[in-house]
BAKE-138872 format. One line per 8 residues: number of its first residue (from 1); for each residue x, y, z of C-alpha. Coordinates in nm, 4 decimals, always signed. Last residue first. Example, Ala and Ser with C-alpha at 12.3 -4.5 7.8 and 13.67 -1.06 7.14 Angstrom:
2) +1.3670,-0.1060,+0.7140; +1.2300,-0.4500,+0.7800 .
This chain:
106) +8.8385,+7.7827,+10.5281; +9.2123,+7.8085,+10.3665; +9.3226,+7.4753,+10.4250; +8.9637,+7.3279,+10.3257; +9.0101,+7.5103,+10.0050; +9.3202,+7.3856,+9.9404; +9.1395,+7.0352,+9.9694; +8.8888,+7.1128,+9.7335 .
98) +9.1528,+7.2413,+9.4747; +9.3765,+6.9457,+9.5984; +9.0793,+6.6997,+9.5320; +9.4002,+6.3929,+9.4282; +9.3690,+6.5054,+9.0363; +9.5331,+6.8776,+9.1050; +9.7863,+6.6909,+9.3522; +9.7505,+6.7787,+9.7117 .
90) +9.8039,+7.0958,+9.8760; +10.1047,+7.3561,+9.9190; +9.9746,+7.6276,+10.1709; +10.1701,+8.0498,+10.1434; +10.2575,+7.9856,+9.7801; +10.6090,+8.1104,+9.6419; +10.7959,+7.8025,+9.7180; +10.4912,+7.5684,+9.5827 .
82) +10.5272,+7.7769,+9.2759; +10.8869,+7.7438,+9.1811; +10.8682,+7.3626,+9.2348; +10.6330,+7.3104,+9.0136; +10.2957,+7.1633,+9.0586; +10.1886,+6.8239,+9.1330; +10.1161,+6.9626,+9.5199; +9.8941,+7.2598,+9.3865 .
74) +10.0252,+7.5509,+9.4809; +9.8022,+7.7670,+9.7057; +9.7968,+8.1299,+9.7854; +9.6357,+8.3719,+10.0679; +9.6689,+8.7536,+10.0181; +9.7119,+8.7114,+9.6388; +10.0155,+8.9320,+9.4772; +10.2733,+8.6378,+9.4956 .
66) +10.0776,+8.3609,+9.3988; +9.9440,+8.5758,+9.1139; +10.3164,+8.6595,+9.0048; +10.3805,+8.3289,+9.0263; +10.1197,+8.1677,+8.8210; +10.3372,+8.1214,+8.4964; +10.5946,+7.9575,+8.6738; +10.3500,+7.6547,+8.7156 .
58) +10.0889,+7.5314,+8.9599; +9.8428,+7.8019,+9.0791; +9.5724,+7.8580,+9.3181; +9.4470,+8.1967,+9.4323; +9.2835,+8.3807,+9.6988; +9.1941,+8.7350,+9.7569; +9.0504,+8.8749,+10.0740; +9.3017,+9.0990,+10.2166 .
50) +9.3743,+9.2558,+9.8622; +8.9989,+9.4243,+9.9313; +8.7374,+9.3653,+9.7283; +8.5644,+9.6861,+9.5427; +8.4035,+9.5276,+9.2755; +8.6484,+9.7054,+8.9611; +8.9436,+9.7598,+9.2065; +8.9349,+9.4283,+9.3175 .
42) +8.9114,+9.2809,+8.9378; +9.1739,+9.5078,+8.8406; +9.4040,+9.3893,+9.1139; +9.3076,+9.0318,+8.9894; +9.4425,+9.0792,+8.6265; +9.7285,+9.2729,+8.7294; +9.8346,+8.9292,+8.9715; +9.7645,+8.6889,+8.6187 .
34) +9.9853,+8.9562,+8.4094; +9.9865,+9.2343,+8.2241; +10.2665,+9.5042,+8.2574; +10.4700,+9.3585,+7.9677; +10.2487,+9.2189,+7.7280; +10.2756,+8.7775,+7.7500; +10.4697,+8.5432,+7.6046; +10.4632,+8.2307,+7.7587 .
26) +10.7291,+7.9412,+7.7180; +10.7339,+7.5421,+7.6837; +11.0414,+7.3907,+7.6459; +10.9848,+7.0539,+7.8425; +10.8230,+7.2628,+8.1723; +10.7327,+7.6517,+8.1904; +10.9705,+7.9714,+8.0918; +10.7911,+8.2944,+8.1349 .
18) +10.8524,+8.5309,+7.8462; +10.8141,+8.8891,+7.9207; +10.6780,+9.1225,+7.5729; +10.7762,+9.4516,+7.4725; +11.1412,+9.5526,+7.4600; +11.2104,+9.1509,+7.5398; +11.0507,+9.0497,+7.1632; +11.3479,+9.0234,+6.9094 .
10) +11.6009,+8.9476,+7.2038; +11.3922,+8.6881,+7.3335; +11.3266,+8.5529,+7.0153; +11.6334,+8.4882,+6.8600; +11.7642,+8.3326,+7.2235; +11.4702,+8.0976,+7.1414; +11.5681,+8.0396,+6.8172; +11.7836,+7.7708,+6.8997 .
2) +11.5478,+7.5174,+7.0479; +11.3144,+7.5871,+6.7592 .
């Protein structure tokens, strides 16, 4: 599989973006779609403001979200890639760092 992946990207990179994770694993997702698309539609759709959005993420795949959110949190067992592109790193996922990213951002 390791080999193919050059295969793949040049089969699929017209109409797909592939977001590299941890020990080989990859994403292929619709170009145009993504986590950060997925909460602008949300705002648009209840009327919330980009001001007030949050999120939490711990991989490459979460970046864009990280990125678009007002406020963002990487988990602290998370990549490296997303704790640089949150705004509050908190504890591990398994140490209360959701509740304690929320206490950050209270």
């Amino acid at each position: 599989v390791e080999g193919k992946i050059e295969e793949l990207e040049k089969a699929l990179s017209s109409r797909f973006r592939i977001i590299y994770r941890r020990r080989g694993l990859l994403e292929i997702v619709p170009k145009g779609y993504s986590k950060a698309s997925g909460i602008e539609e949300i705002c648009r759709a209840l009327s919330i403001a980009r001001e007030d959005t949050y999120a939490f993420g711990d991989s490459t795949n979460d970046l864009d979200m990280l990125e678009y959110a007002a406020h963002s949190v990487a988990m602290g067992d998370g990549m490296e890639e997303a704790k640089q592109a949150a705004e509050y790193v908190t504890s591990p996922l398994w140490e209360d760092g959701v509740a304690r990213g929320c206490a950050i951002m209270d």
